[in-house]
N, C-alpha and C positions, 0 to 999 in steps of 0.2 A: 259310159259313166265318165266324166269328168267332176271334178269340183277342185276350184280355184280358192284358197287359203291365202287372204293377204293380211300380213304381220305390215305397221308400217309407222315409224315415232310420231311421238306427236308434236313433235314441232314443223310437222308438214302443214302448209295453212289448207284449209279444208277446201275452199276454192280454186286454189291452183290442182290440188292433187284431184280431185274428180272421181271419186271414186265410184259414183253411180255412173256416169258416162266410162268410164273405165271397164266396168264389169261389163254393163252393154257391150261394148266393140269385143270384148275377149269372150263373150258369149257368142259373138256371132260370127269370129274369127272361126272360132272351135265348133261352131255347127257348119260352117260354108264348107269345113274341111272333106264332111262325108262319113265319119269316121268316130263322131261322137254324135248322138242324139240329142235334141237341144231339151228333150222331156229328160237327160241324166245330167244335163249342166245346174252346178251349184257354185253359187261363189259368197263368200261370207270375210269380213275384216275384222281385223284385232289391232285396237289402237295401244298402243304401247307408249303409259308415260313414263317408265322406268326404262333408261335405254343408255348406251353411253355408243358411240359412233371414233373409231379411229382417237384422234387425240383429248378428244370428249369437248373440243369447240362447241358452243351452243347451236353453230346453226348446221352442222353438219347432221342429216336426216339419213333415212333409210326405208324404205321396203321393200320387201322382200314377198314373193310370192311363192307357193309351195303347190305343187298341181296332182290331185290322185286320179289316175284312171287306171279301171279292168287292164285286164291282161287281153291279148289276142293282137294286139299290133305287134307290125316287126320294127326293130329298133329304127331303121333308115325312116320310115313313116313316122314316129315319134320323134325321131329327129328335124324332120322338116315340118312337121308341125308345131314341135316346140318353138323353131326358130322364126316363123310366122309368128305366133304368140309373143315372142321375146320383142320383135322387130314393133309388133302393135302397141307393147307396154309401154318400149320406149318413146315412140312417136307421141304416145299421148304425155307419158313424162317429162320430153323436154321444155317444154315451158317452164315448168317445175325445176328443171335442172339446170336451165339459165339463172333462173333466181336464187338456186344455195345448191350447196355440194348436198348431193345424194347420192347414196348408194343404191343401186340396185339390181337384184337377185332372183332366178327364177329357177323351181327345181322341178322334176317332174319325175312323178315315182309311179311304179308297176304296183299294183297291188297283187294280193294274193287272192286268186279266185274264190280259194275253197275256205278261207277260213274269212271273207265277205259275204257281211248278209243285208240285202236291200229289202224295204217292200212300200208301196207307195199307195195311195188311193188315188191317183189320178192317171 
């Protein structure tokens, strides 16, 4: 199980930021790995027009991504697959980050097995 949560202002222009090409590559980043199943990959956006960034400039932007997967990796494995992950966001980002300050953030949090409950029809 993975699923990818991206928060990200909206003064991103929708073109540059890419966000279906975006998901694509960190879907496929996260299945090449071995270690997530691409039948438990989810990725969903929350555009945020309420937002203030550093000294609240207009064009300074932000997203942030927030990452949940199961338990059963060891840290060093989450580590370099996060860092992959991180490494893909950015590449796709800087174009984006040439053309206005942007922040950006990626977390990736353990879940708790037993208090997790999935069920899927497919």
């Amino acid at each position: 199980m993975a699923h990818f949560i991206y928060e990200y202002s909206s003064n991103l222009p929708a073109a540059s930021l890419d966000l279906q090409g975006l998901m694509d590559k960190m879907h496929q980043v996260a299945a090449d790995t071995g270690i997530f199943p691409l039948s438990g990959i989810r990725s969903r956006a929350i555009r945020c027009e309420e937002f203030r960034v550093a000294d609240g400039a207009a064009d300074k932007g932000f997203i942030n991504l927030s990452m949940k997967v199961g338990r059963g990796r060891d840290e060093q494995t989450r580590l370099e697959c996060g860092q992959r992950l991180f490494d893909t966001m950015i590449s796709h980002l800087q174009p984006l980050m040439d053309q206005q300050p942007v922040a950006v953030s990626f977390e990736m949090r353990e879940l708790e097995e037993h208090v997790k409950f999935n069920k899927k029809s497919f």
